[in-house]
N, C-alpha and C positions, 0 to 999 in steps of 0.2 A: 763526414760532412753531412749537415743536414741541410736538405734542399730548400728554396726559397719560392721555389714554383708553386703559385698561387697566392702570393704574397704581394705589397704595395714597400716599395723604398720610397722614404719621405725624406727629401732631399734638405740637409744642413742647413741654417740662416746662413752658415760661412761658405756655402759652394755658389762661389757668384762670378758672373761672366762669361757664362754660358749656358747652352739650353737646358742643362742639368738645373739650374738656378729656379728654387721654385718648384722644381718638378715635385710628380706622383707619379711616378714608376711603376705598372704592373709586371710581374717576372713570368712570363709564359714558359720558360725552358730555364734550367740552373742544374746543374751536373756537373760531374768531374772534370768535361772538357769548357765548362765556362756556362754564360747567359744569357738572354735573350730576354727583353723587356720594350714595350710600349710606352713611353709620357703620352699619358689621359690627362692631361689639363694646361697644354700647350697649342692653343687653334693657331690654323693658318688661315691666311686669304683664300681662301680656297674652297666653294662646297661641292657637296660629293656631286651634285648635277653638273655642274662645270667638268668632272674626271667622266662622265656618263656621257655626254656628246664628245668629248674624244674620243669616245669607245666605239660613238657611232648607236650608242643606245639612246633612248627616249625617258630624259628625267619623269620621275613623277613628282605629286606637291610634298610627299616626305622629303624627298631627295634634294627638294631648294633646299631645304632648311636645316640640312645635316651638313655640320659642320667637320671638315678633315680638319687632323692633328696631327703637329709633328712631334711623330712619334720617337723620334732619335736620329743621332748623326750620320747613322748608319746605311746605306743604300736609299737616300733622300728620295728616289723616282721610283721606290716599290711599294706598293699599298700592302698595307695589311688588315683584314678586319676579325677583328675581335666581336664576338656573339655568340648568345647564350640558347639556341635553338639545335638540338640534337636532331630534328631531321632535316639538319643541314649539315651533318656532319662530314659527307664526303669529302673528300681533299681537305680536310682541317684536324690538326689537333687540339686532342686535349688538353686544355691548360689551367684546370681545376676540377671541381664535382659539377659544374652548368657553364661551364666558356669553354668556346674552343677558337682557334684560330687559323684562318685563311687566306692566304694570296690568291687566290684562284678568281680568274676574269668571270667567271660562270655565278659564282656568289654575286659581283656585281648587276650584273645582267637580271640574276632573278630580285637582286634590291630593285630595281630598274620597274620590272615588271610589277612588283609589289607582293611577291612571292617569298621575299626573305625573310629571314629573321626577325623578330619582331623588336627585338633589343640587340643593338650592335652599335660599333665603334669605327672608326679608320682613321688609321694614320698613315704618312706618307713616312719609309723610314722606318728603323726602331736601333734600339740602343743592344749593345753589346759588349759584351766582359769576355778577354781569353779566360783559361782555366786560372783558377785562383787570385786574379783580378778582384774580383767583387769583396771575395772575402779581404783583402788587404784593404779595401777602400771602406769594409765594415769596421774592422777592426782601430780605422783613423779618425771613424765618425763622421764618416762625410755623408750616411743614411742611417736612419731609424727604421725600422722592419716594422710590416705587420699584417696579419691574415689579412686577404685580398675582401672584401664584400662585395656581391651586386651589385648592390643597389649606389654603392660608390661607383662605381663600375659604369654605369647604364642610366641610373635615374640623376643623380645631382648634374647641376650648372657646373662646367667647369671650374669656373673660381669658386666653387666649396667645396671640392674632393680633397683637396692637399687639407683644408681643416679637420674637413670630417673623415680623414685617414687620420691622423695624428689625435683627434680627441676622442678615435677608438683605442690609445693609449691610455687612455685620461690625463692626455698633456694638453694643456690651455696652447696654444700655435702660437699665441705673444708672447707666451714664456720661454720660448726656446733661445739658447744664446749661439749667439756668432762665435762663440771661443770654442774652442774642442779643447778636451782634454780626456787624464785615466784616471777613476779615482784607483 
């Protein structure tokens, strides 16, 4: 099996009706025993200063403006942040050659402080595959696979990740059809 970690699933025109619907998917863990992935281009009501005074921490003007995402169905009341800053790497793994990721209250605190990363992500939540899950859901078409990028990653507006993942394929995102099939 070859791993998916570091990679983006771009979700089906036919997976509708749920948070998957839409999505960009990045895969931070994919092994024998299954996966672990993020949705970067699903926001909530929610910014990270709002999750920083229940922390009991002091937003900064970054912190208005950073948007949490729901990252998957998966453990909804857990944050995860996704960033690209290696000396921040304590309590986080690696989840390509420059992202790593972290649950850790301590990361938020020093976003808080203005001490963190300088490119990062959070989502509340994230998605998950048992073992062999994913690949049965590849093989029915219900995602498109594709090296993970930065700057998809970090710099795009939400609503232009899922494009500009899919026309690092060189697939036009209108041309994709709702029908699945093999040739």
């Amino acid at each position: 099996m070859d791993s998916l970690r570091h990679h983006f699933l771009i979700a089906m025109p036919h997976l509708q009706g749920d948070i998957f619907s839409g999505a960009l998917t990045y895969i931070c863990e994919h092994n024998e025993e299954g996966a672990l992935g993020l949705i970067i281009n699903k926001p909530l009501p929610v910014k990270l200063s709002e999750i920083l005074v229940e922390l009991d921490a002091y937003p900064n003007k970054k912190s208005e403006n950073t948007q949490v995402l729901a990252g998957g169905p998966v453990s909804t009341n857990q944050g995860f942040i996704l960033h690209n800053d290696p000396d921040h790497m304590e309590n986080s793994l690696r989840t390509g050659p420059e992202t790593y990721l972290t649950t850790s209250k301590d990361m938020l605190i020093s976003l808080s402080e203005g001490k963190g990363p300088n490119k990062f992500l959070i989502t509340l939540g994230y998605a998950g595959w048992e073992a062999g899950q994913l690949e049965d859901e590849l093989v029915n078409n219900v995602w498109l696979t594709c090296p993970a990028q930065s700057d998809i990653l970090f710099d795009l507006e939400l609503d232009q990740r899922l494009s500009a993942a899919t026309r690092t394929l060189g697939i036009d995102p209108e041309q994709l059809s709702s029908e699945a099939g093999h040739a």
